[in-house]
Every structure is written in structure tokens, then in C-alpha cells.
C-alpha positions as CSV (number, residue, x, y, z in Angstrom):
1,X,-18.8,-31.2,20.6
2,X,-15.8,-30.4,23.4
3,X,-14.4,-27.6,22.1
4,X,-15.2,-24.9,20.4
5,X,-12.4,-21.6,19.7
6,X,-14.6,-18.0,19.3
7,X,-12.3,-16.1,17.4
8,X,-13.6,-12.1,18.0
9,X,-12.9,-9.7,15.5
10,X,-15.6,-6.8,15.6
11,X,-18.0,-7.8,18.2
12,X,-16.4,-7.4,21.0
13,X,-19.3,-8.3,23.2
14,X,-21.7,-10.7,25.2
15,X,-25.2,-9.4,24.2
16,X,-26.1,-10.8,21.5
17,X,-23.9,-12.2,20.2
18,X,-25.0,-15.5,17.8
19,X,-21.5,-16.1,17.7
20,X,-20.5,-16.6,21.6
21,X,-24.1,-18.0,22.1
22,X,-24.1,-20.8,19.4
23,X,-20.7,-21.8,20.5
24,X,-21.6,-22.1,24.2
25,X,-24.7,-24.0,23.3
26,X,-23.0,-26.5,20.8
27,X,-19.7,-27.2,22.4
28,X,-18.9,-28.2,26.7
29,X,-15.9,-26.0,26.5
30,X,-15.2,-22.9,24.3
31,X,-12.0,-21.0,24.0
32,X,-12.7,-17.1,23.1
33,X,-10.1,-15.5,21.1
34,X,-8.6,-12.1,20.0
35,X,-5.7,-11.5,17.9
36,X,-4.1,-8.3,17.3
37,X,-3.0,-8.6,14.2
38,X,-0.2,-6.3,13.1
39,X,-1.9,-5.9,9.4
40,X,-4.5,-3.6,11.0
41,X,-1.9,-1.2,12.0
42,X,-0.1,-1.1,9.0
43,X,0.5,1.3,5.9
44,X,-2.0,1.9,3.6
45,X,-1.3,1.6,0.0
46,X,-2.5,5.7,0.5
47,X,0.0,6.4,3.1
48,X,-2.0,6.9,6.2
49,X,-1.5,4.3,8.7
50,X,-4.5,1.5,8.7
51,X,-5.6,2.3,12.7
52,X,-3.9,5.3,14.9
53,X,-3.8,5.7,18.3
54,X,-7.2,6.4,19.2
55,X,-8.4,3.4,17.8
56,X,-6.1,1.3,19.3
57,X,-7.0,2.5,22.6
58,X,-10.5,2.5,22.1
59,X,-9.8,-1.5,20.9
60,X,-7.8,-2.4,24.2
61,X,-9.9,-1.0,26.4
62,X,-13.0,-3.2,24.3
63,X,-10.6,-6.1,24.4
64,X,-10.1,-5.9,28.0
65,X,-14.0,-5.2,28.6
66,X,-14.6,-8.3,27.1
67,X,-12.2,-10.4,29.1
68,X,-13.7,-8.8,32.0
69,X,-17.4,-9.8,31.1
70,X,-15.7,-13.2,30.0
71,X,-14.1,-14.2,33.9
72,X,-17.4,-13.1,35.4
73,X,-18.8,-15.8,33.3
74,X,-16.3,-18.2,34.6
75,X,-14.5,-17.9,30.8
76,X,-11.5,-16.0,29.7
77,X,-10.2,-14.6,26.6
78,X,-7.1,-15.3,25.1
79,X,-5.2,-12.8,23.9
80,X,-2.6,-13.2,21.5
81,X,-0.7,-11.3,18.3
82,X,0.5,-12.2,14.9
83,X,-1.3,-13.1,11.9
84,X,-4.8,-14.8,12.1
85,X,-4.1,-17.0,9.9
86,X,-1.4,-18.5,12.1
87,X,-2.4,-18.3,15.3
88,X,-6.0,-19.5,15.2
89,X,-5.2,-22.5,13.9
90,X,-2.0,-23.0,16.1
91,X,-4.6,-22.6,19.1
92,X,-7.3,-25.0,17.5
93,X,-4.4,-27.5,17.1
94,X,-3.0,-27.1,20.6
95,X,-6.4,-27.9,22.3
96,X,-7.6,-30.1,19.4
97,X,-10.9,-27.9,19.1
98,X,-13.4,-29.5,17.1
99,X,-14.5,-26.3,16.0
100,X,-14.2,-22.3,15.4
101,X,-16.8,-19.9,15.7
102,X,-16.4,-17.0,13.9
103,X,-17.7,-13.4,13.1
104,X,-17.9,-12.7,9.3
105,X,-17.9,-8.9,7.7
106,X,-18.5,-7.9,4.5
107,X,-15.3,-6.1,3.3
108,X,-12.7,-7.6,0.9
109,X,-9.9,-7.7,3.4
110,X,-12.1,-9.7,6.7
111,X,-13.2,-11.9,3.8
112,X,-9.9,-12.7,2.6
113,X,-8.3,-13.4,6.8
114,X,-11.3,-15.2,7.2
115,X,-10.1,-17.1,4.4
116,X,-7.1,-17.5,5.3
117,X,-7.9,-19.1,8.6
118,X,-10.9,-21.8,7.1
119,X,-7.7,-23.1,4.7
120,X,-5.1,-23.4,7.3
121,X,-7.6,-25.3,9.7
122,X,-7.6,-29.2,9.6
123,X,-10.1,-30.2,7.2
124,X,-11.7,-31.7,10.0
125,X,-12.4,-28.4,12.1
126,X,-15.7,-27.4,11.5
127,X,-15.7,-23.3,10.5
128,X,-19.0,-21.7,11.4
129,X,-19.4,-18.0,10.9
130,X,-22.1,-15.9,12.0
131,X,-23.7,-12.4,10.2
132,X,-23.7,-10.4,13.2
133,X,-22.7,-6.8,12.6
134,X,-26.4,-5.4,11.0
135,X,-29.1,-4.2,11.9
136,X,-31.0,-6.9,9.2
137,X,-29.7,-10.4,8.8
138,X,-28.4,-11.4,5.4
139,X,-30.8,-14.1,5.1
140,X,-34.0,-12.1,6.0
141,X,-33.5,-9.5,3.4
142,X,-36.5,-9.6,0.9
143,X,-34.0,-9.1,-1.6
144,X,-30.3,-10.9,-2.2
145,X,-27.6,-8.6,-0.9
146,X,-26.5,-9.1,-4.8
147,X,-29.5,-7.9,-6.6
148,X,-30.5,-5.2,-4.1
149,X,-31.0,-1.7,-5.8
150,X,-27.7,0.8,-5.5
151,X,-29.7,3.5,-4.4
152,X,-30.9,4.0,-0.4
153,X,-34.3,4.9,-0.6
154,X,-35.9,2.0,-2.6
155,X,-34.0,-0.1,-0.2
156,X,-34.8,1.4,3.0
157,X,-39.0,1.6,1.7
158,X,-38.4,-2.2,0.8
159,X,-36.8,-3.2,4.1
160,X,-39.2,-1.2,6.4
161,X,-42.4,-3.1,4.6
162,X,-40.8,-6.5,3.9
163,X,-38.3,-7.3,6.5
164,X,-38.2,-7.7,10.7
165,X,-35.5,-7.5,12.7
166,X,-34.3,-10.4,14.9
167,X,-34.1,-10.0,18.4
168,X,-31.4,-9.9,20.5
169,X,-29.9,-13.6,21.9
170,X,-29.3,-13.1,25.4
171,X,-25.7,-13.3,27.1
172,X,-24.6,-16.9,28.0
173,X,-25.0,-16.9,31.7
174,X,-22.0,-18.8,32.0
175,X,-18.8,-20.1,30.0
176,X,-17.1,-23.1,30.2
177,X,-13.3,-22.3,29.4
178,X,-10.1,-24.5,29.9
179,X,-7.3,-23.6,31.9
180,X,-4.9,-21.7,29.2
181,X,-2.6,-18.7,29.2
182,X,-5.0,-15.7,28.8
183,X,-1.7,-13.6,27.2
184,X,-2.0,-9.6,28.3
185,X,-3.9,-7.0,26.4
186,X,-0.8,-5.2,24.8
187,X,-0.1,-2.1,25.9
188,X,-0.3,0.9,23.0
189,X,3.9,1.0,23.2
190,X,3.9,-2.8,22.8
191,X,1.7,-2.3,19.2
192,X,4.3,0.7,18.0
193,X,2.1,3.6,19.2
194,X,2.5,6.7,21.4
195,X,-0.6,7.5,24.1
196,X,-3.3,9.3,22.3
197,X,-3.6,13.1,23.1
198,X,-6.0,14.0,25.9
199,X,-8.3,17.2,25.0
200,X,-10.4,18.5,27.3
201,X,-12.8,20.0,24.6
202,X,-13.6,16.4,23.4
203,X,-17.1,15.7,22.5
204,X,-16.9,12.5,24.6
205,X,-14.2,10.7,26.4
206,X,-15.0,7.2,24.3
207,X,-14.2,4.8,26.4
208,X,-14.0,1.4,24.8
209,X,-15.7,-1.7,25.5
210,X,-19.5,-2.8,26.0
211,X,-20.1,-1.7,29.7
212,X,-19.4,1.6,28.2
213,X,-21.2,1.4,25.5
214,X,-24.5,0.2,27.6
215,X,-23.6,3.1,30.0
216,X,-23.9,5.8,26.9
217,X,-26.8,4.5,25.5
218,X,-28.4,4.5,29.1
219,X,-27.1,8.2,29.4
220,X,-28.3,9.4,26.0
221,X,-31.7,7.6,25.9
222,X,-33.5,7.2,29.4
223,X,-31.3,9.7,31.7
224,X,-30.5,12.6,29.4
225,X,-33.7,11.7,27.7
226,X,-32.2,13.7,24.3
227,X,-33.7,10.7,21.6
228,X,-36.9,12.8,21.6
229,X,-35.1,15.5,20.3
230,X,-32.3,13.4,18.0
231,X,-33.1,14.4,14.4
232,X,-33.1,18.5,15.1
233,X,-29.8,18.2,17.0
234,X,-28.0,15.5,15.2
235,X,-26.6,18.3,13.0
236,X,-24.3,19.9,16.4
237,X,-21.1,20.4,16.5
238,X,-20.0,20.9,20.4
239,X,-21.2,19.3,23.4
240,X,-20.8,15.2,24.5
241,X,-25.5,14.9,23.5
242,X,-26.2,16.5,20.3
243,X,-26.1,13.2,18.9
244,X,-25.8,9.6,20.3
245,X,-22.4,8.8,19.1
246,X,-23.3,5.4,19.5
247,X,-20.7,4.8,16.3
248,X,-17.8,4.0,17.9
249,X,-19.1,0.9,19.9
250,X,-20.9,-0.1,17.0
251,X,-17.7,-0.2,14.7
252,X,-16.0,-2.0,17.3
253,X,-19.3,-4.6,18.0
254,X,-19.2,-3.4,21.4
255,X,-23.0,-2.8,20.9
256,X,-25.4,-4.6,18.7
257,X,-27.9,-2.5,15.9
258,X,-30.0,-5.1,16.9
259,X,-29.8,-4.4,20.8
260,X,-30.1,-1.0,19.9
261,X,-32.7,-1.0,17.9
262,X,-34.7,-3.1,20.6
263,X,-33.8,-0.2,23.3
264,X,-35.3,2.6,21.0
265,X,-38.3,0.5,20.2
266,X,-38.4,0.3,24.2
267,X,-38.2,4.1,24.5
268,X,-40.7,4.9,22.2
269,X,-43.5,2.3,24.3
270,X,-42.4,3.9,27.5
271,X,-41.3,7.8,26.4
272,X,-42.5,9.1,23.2
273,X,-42.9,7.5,19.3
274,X,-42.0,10.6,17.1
275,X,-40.0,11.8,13.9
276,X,-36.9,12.1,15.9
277,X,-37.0,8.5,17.6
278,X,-37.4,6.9,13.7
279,X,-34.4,9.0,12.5
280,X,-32.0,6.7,14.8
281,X,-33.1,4.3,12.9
282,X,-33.2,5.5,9.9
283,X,-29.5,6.0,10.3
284,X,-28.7,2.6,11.9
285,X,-30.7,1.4,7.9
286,X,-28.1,3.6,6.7
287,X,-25.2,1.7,8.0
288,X,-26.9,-1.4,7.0
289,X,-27.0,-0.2,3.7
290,X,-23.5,0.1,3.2
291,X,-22.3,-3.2,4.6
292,X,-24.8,-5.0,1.9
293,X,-23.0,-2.6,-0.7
294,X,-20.1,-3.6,-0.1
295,X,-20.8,-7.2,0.3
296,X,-22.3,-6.7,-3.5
297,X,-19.6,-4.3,-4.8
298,X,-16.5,-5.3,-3.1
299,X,-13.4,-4.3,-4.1
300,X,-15.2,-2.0,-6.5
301,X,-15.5,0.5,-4.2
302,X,-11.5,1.4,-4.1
303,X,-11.7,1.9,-7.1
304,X,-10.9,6.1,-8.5
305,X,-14.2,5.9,-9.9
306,X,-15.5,3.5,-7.1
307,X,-18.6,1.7,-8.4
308,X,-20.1,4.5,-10.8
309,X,-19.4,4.6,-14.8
310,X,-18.7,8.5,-14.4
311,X,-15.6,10.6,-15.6
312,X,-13.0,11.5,-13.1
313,X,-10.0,12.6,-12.9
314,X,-8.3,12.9,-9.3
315,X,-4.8,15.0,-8.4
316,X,-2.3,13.5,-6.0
317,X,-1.2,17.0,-4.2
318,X,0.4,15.6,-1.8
319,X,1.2,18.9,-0.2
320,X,-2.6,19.7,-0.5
321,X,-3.4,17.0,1.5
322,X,-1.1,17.1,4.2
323,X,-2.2,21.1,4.7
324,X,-6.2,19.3,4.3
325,X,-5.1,16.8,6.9
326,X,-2.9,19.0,9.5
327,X,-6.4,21.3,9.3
328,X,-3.6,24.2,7.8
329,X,-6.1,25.0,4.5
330,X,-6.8,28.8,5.6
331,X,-10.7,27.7,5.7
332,X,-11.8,28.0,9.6
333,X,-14.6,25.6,9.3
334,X,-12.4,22.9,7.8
335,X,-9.4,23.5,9.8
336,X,-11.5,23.4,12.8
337,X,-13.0,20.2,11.8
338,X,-9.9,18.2,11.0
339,X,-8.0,19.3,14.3
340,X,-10.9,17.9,16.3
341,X,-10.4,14.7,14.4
342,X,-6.8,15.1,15.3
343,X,-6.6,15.2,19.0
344,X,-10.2,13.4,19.5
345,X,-10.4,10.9,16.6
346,X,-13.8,11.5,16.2
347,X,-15.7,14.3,14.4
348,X,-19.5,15.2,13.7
349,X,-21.1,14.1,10.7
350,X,-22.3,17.8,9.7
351,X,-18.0,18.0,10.3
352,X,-17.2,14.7,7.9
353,X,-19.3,15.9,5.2
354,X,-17.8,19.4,4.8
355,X,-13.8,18.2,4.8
356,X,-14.7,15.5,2.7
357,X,-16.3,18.0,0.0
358,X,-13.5,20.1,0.4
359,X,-10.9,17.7,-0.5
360,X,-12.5,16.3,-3.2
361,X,-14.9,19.1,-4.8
362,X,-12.8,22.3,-3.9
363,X,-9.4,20.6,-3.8
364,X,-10.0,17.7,-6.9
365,X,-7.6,15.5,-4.5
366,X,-8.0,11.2,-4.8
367,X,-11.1,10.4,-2.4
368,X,-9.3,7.6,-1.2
369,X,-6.2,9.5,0.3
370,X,-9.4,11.4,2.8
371,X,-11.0,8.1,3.0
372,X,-7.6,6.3,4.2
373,X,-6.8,9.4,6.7
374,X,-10.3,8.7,8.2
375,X,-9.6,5.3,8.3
376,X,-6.8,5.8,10.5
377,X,-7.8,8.7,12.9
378,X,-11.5,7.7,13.7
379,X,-12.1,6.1,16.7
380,X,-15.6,4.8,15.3
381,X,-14.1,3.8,11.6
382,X,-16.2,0.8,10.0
383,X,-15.1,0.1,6.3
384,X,-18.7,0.1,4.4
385,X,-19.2,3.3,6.5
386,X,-16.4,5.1,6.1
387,X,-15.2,4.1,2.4
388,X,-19.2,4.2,1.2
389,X,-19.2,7.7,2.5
390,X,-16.5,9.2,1.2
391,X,-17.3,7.2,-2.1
392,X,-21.0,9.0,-2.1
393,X,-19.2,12.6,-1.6
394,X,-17.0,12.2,-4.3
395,X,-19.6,11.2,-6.4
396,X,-18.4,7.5,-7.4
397,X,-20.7,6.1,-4.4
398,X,-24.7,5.0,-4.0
399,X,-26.1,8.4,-5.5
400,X,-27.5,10.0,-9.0
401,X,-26.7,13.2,-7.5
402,X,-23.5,15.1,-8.1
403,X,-23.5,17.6,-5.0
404,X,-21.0,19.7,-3.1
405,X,-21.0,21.1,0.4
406,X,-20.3,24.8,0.7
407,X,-18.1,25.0,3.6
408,X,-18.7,28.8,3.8
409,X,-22.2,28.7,3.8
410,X,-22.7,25.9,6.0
411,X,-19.9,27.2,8.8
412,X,-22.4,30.1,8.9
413,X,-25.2,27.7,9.3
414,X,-24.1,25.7,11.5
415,X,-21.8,27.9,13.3
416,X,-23.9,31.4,13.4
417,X,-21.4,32.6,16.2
418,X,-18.1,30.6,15.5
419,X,-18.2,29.2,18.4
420,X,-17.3,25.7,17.4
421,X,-14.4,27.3,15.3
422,X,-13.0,29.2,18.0
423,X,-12.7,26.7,20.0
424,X,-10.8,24.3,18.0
425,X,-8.9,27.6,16.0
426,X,-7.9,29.5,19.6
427,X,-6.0,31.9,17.5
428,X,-9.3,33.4,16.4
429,X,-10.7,34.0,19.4
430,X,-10.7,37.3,19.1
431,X,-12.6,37.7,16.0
432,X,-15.5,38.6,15.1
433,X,-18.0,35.5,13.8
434,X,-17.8,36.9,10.5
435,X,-14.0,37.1,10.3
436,X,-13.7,33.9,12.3
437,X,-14.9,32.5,9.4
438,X,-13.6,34.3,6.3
439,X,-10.4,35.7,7.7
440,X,-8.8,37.0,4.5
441,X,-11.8,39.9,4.3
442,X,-9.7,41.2,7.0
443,X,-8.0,44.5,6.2
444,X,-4.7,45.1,7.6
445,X,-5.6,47.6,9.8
446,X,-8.0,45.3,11.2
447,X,-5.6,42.4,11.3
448,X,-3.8,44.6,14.0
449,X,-6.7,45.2,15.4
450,X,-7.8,42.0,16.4
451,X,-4.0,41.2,16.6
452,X,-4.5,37.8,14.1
453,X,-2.2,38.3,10.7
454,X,-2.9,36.0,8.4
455,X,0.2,33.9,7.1
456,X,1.4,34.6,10.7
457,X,-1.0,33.7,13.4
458,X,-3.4,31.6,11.0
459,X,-2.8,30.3,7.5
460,X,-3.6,31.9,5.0
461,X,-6.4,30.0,2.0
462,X,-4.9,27.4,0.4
463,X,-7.1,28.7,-2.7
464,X,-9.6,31.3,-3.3
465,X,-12.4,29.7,-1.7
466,X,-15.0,32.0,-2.4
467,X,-14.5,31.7,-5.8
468,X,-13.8,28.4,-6.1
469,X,-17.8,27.5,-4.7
470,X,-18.8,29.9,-6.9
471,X,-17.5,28.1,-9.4
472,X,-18.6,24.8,-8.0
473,X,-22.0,26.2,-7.9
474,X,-22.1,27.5,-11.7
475,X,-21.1,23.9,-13.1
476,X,-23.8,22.4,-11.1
477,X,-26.6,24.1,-12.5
């Protein structure tokens, strides 16, 4: 073979990655290709945009990691936008490439661009795609991605007994690419957006790309030395190590599971093999889990009732869910959460779980208008992630159970001293923990006192809170 085109689309990296490998291996000179397609910015049929500005800087900054690793290889990456569908075959035709080499995800609209591309291509352009965004690989699951059970733990017990995990294919040393115009990474004006905020109380900076990537997990696992110590952290809420935050480069493919999984293995031959050390992989199963959902469920899963025979009924508030999404409810804990997502585009999971339930347990708003808000402000969004999340919190997902998260209770949990609150909600500063997180039991003497008036200096509750998980909690039991 002469030429082959590797069309990127979430795995934006060299190590390993099947795709970039094979190619280099099959064909003397290969073309790597990313197109920012304007669809992935777009509306939602929910109304949040499809990718904010967060992502789209993470994604540049990948993009141009890539390209970087790429020219030290001797290769490039061309860069290009408009529709896949047009300009992967328009560059396949201009260098008359025998073949494209392609990623291939398991959500309804990657399957349907993927598509799009095979049936524009000559019929004499061979299309190879490559299952490289798991942990597992498709074809070494004990149990078809169709048939396997909707519910984690039978999975997880089966893949842990009956399945390995392939190890990672090496970087190409080098890469054989014709002379072409490389095109420029567009800059975040160029793709319709403003610059992202820059907060200072940011978990992490997030830097895109796979030297990044590499550098964190480097940082979190052998210098920091916090994997140990993973599973009785992972529940934080401040600070850049209380978790690995791995998530963003994983969404993007700017780290492998499988690379990953092959550095934790490391780490527990060199450091310690405990509880904590399986949990990251327990998680990474998780996320594994999801993607073979959704490659069995499809477009079931945007669904109201998503892929559960259950009875709901959904409001479309759209006044509640601005207040939800502005972090303007009157609940601390929430409000807190959702302006972190905000100005960082990322939030903790202990965070995600709480806003989600209050949307859709305490507030009865569509699932899918939280889901498409994530979608467009997290920096580590991944659709079998996100949507299967948000679908298991609203109870339409992968789970029997039909549970809600107290945001009350948990704030206190979580948040003994309100530190986390306060320092997203500077306006309560200078309350009290107790107040800090149920403002309204503030008298108005004391609401001089501490100089915060509610309605004023800090919303006040959307609803009743307290009663409305009380109420929660009588229907559940």
C-alpha cells in the first residue's frame, strides 16, 4: 500500500494507538488527519451548545500536541474544517490514498459521520476502523457487547474472571508523510468562541494534549505518590490530587485506558497493590461499561425514559433550569458546584452527582436538558459517560435502584466546614458552616449580622428544599 489517510477523532495520540500503528505498518506513506467539524459546536436539540469553550481549548491544545509529536516523527497533521464527510474524501482523492484509517466510537452520532465518510469514499478505498477508546477490546469481551447484562456488577465480575487486557502498541518511531499543506490549528475566535475564563481556584489547569496527559499521570501516580490513597480521597472537592482527573485526556484519547491501566499495574509491582490502587480500575471498568451500553442501546438512551420501561414524567422549566445552570437555586452546595463547572468546565464527581439529583429528583426537570449542559461545559465530556450518567441518576439508566442524593446532607458530609462552598459562593464567606449551607435559617437580625441578605447578596431557594428531601425520602421508603 502507498498511502494511507489517519483520520483522528478522539484519540488524539501516539501511544497506542492501533490506529496510527497499523497504518504506518501497512502503507509507505500515511497522511494524519483532523477535522474540526462545525456540527460539534453546534446547538443541541436541548439548547445548550454541543462543545463550549473549555473544550475547545482543551481540543486545540490536543490537536496541536499531536502535530507536535507527529513532526518529531518526521510526519505532520493536517488540519482542516468543514464536514467530515467532505473533506476526508476530498483529501483521499487529492493524494489518491489507497486507504483510510480510522477510529470508531460507539455513539449514534460518530457512527453515523463515520458513515458518512465510508459512503462518500471511492468504492475502491479500503476503510479500516480500529476499537480504540476502552479499556477491553470489543472482540475480547466473553460476552457480545449485544447480549451483555444491563447491570454493572455481573459485568464487571464477568470481565475481571474472563477477559485480559491488550497491551499497549508502542509509538511508531517514525512517520512517513508527503509534502502537503498542514492548514493551522484554528484559533478559538476562528470556531465562534470567546477565550475561556481563567480561575485561579481551578482544580487543575487541564492542559490539552498527550505530553500533558503523560505529565499528570506521572505527577499523580510516581511523584505525588496519591494512587495509594485514591479510593478514600476520590470523594474531594478542592485541591488539583484528590483524584486523578485523568478524564479529560481520556475523553479526548489523549491517554489510552489501556496505557493506563499498564502504568497502575506498574505501580502496584513497584509501590503498593491495595484497595485503593483496584478502585482506578474499577472506575476505568466503569467507563468501559458505558461505551458497550451504548453500543447495545443506542439511541435509546435519549430517550425521556432512556432505556428503562418505568413511568416518568419530566417538566421543561425553562426558568428552573437556567437558575440550576447559572448555579442561582438558593442551595449553596449546588450553586457552588455548577459555578465551578462554569468558569473551570470541570467538576468532581461527588459535585456531578449532587446537581444532577437536584435537577432531576428535587426539580422533576428533563435529564437531558442537565445532560446537554454537561455536554457543553465539561472539558472531560465523553457521550457513554456523560449521557449513561445522568441516565442512571434519573433513574432511566443501568440501575434497579431508584435513589436520590440529599444535597443537604451530603454538603455537610462532604463539606463539614463549607470550605468548598465558600470558595466558589465568596458572598458567604462570612458565615458560619451551618448557614453557609442552609442560609434561609438565618434570622434577620442575623442576616445583618453577618451582613449576607438573602434575595440580596445570595439567592434565595428556588423551593423549599428541606422539605422537598423530606419528601423525596418518604416516597422512597
Amino acid at each position: 500500500m502507498e498511502t494511507a489517510v489517519v483520520w483522528f477523532r478522539d484519540d488524539l495520540r501516539v501511544e497506542d494507538n492501533p490506529t496510527l500503528a497499523d497504518a504506518v505498518g501497512a502503507a509507505e506513506h500515511v497522511v494524519p488527519v483532523y477535522v474540526f467539524d462545525p456540527r460539534r459546536r453546534a446547538d443541541s436539540q436541548y439548547g445548550p451548545a454541543k462543545m463550549g469553550t473549555h473544550r475547545a481549548q482543551f481540543r486545540r491544545a490536543s490537536v496541536e500536541d499531536l502535530r507536535d509529536s507527529l513532526r518529531e516523527r518526521g510526519g505532520d497533521l493536517a488540519v482542516r474544517e468543514g464536514l467530515v464527510e467532505e473533506v476526508v474524501p476530498s483529501i483521499v482523492q487529492a493524494l489518491d490514498a489507497d486507504a483510510v484509517f480510522a477510529q470508531t466510537k460507539p455513539a449514534t452520532e460518530e457512527i453515523e459521520r463515520e458513515q458518512a465518510v465510508r459512503e462518500t469514499l471511492s468504492e475502491s478505498v479500503d476503510f479500516q476502523r480500529r476499537f480504540t477508546h476502552t479499556l477491553y477490546h470489543i472482540n475480547d469481551l466473553p460476552t457480545p457487547y449485544d447480549r451483555i447484562d444491563d447491570t454493572f456488577t455481573p459485568w464487571r465480575k464477568e470481565v475481571e474472571d474472563n477477559a485480559t487486557v491488550r497491551d499497549p502498541v508502542a509509538a511508531p518511531e517514525s512517520v512517513s508523510t508527503p509534502d502537503l499543506d498542514a492548514g493551522a490549528v484554528p484559533a478559538l475566535s476562528e470556531l465562534g468562541l470567546d477565550d475561556p475564563p481563567r480561575d485561579d481556584r481551578s482544580a487543575l489547569s487541564f492542559e490539552g494534549g498527550e505530553t500533558a496527559g503523560q505529565e499528570r499521570l506521572q505527577h499523580y501516580l510516581w511523584d505525588a505518590d496519591r494512587l495509594r490513597d485514591y479510593k478514600s480521597t476520590r470523594n474531594g472537592l478542592l485541591g488539583p490530587d484528590y483524584s486523578s482527573k485523568f478524564s479529560p485526556w481520556l475523553a479526548a484519547g489523549c491517554l489510552s485506558p489501556r496505557w493506563i491501566h499498564r502504568e497502575v499495574k506498574r505501580y502496584e509491582d513497584e509501590r503498593v497493590s491495595n484497595e485503593d490502587t483496584y478502585w482506578l480500575l474499577f472506575e476505568l471498568r466503569w467507563r468501559d461499561f458505558f461505551q458497550f451500553q451504548f453500543l447495545k442501546h443506542g439511541e435509546s438512551f435519549f430517550t425521556p425514559t432512556g432505556i428503562r420501561d418505568v413511568d416518568k414524567t419530566w417538566t421543561h422549566d425553562r426558568t428552573a433550569f437556567h437558575q440550576w445552570a447559572a448555579g442561582e437555586t438558593g442551595v449553596p452546595f449546588v450553586d457552588a458546584n455548577m459555578r465551578e463547572l462554569n468558569e473551570t468546565g470541570y467538576m468532581s464527581n461527588r459535585g456531578r452527582q449532587n446537581v444532577a439529583s437536584f435537577l432531576v429528583d428535587a426539580l422533576g426537570v428533563d435529564w437531558r436538558w442537565g445532560a446537554a449542559y454537561f455536554e457543553e461545559q465539561l472539558i472531560d465530556y465523553d457521550v457513554a459517560s456523560n449521557w449513561g450518567n445522568w441516565a442512571y441518576q434519573a433513574g432511566v439508566g443501568n440501575d434497579s435502584r431508584d435513589g436520590f442524593f440529599n444535597v443537604l446532607s451530603q454538603a455537610e458530609r462532604y463539606d463539614a466546614d463549607a470550605e468548598y462552598v465558600q470558595t466558589w459562593l465568596p458572598e458567604l464567606r462570612a458565615l458560619p458552616a451551618e448557614y453557609a449551607h442552609r442560609p434561609w435559617r438565618m434570622n434577620a437580625d442575623e442576616e445583618s449580622s453577618y451582613d449576607v441578605v438573602l434575595g440580596v447578596d445570595y439567592p434565595e431557594p428556588m423551593i423549599d428544599v428541606e422539605v422537598r428531601f423530606s419528601e423525596l425520602q418518604a416516597t422512597r421508603y
